[in-house]
C-alpha positions as CSV (number, residue, x, y, z in Angstrom):
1,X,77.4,77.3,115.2
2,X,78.7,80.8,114.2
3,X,79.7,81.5,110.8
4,X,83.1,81.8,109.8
5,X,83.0,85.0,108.1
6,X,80.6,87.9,108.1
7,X,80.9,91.3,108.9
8,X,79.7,93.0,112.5
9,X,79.3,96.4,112.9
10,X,77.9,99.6,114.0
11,X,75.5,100.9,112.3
12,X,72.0,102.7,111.0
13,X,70.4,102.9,107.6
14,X,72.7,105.4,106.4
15,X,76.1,104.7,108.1
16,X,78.7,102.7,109.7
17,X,81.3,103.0,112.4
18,X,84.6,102.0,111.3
19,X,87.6,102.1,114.0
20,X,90.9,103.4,113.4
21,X,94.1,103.9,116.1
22,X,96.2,106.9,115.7
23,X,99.0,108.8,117.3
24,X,97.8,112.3,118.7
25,X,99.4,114.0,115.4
26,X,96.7,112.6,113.2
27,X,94.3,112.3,115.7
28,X,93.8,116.0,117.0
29,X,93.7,117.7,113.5
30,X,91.6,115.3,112.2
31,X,89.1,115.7,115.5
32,X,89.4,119.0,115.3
33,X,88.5,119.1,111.5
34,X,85.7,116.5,111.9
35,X,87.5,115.1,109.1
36,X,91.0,113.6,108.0
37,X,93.5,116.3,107.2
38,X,97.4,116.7,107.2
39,X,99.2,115.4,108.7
40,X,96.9,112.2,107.5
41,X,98.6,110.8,104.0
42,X,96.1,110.3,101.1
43,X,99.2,108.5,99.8
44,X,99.2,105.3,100.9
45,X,96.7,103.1,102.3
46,X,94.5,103.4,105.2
47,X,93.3,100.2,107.0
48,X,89.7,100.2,108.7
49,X,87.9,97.6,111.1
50,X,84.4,97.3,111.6
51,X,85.2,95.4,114.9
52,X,86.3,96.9,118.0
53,X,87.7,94.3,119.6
54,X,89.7,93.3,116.8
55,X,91.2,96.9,116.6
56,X,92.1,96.6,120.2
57,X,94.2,93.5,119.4
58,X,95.8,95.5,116.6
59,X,96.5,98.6,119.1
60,X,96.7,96.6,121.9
61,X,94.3,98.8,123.8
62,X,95.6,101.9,122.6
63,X,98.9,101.1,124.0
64,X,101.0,100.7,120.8
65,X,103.3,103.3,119.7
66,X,101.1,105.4,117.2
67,X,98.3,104.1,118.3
68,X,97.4,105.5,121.3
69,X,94.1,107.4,120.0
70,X,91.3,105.3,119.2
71,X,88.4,106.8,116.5
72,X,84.8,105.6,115.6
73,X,84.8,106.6,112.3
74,X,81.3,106.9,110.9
75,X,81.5,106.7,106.9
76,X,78.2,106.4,104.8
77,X,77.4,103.2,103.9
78,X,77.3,103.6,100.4
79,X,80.9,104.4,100.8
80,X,81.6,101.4,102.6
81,X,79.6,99.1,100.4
82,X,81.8,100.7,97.2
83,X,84.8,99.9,99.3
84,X,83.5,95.9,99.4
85,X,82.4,95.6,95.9
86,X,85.6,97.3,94.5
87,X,88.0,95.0,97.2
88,X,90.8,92.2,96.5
89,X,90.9,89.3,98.6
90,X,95.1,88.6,97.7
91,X,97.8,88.4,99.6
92,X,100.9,89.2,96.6
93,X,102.6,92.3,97.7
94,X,102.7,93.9,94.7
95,X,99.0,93.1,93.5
96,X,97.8,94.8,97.2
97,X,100.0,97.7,96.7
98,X,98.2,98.6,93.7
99,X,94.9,97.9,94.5
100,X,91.9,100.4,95.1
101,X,90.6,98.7,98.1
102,X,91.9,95.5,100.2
103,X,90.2,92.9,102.5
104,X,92.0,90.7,104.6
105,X,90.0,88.1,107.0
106,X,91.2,87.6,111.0
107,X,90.8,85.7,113.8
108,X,87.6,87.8,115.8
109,X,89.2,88.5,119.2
110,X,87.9,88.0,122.8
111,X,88.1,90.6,125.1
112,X,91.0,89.0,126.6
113,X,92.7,89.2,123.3
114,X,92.4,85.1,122.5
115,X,91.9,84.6,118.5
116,X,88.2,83.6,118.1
117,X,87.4,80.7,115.7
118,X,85.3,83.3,112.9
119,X,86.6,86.3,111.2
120,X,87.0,89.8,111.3
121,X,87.2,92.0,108.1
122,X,89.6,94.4,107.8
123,X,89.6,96.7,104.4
124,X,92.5,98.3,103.3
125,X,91.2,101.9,101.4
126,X,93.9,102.3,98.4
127,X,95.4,105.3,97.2
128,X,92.5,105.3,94.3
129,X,89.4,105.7,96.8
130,X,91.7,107.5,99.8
131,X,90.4,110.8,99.0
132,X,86.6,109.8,98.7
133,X,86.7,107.8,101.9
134,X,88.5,111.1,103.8
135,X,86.3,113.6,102.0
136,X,83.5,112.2,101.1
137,X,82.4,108.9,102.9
138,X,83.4,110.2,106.5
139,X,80.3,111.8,108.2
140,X,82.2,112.1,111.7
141,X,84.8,111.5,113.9
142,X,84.2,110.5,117.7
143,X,87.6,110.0,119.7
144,X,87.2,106.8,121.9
145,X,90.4,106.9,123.4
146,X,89.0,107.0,127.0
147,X,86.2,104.5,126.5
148,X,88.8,101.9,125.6
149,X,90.9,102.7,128.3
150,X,88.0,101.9,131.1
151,X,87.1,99.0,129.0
152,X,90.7,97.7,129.1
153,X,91.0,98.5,132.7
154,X,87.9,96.6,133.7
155,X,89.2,93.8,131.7
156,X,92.4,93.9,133.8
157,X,90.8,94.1,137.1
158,X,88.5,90.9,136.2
159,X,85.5,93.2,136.1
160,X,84.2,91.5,132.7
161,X,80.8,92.1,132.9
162,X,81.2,96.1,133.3
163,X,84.2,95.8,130.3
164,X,81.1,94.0,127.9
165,X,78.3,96.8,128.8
166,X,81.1,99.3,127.7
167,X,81.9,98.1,124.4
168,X,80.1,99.9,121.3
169,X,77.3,97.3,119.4
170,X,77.9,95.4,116.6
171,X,75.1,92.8,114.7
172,X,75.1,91.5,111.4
173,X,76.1,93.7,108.7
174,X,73.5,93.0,105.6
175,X,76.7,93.2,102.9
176,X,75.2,93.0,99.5
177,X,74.5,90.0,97.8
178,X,77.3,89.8,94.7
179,X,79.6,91.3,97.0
180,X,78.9,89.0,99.8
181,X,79.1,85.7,97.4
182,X,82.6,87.0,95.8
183,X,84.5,87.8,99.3
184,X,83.3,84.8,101.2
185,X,80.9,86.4,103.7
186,X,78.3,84.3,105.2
187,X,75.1,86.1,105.7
């Protein structure tokens, strides 16, 4: 039986790719950068997934007005595991919009966009660790904007097979113990 909750992701011993969907504005400078610049806001909060497919739901395939560039994000996991531990797991408007990081748990998504019955985490970076995670935790920028787009397509065609070799690996996350215990992630 699959576990409700637990994080999937790309990564090593040092990092982990987070996805993000932009419009070409943010995208380019940032790409060209290799890091978040202007015209990206360290003002307000900056959601990132973990899982591809859920992204793709949220961008619908890099289709939805701003946010028709996809990016692999690759932050250092010590970043992303001082995201987790510092995280909220509310839903009152007022206590998210001050808080330093958010988590919010999803239906996973199929590659046909059906909700899945287990969860995908989504972590909402706050204004107080915005300028860490775009200065400090990000350790590159790939733009995937064309591998989605042939992944999408070969969904659409019924070429499923092709659309699963194409999509970028996720396992198991091992998210710290405390941490794990206080969001609800099943290890």
């Amino acid at each position: 039986m699959q576990t409700q909750r637990q994080v999937r992701a790309d990564f090593d011993d040092r990092t982990i790719v987070v996805y993000q969907a932009y419009s070409s504005a943010v995208a380019d400078p940032a790409l060209r950068a290799g890091r978040f610049v202007p015209p990206f806001s360290l003002k307000r909060m900056t959601w990132i997934k973990p899982s591809f497919l859920w992204l793709m739901h949220r961008s619908n395939w890099a289709r939805k007005p701003g946010q028709e560039r996809v990016l692999a994000v690759r932050i250092t996991r010590e970043g992303w595991e001082e995201a987790l531990a510092a995280a909220l797991t509310t839903s009152a408007p007022d206590v998210v919009a001050g808080a330093a990081v958010h988590v919010q748990w999803d239906p996973e998504r199929s590659l046909r966009g059906a909700a899945l019955n287990h969860y995908s985490i989504q972590v909402g970076v706050g204004r107080g660790l915005i300028t860490s995670f775009a200065e400090e935790w990000v350790v590159g920028l790939t733009d995937i904007t064309e591998r989605t787009r042939r992944i999408s397509e070969a969904v659409r065609s019924g070429r499923v097979a092709r659309a699963r070799r194409l999509l970028p690996p996720e396992r198991v996350y091992p998210v710290p113990g405390g941490t794990a215990a206080r969001l609800g992630i099943e290890r």
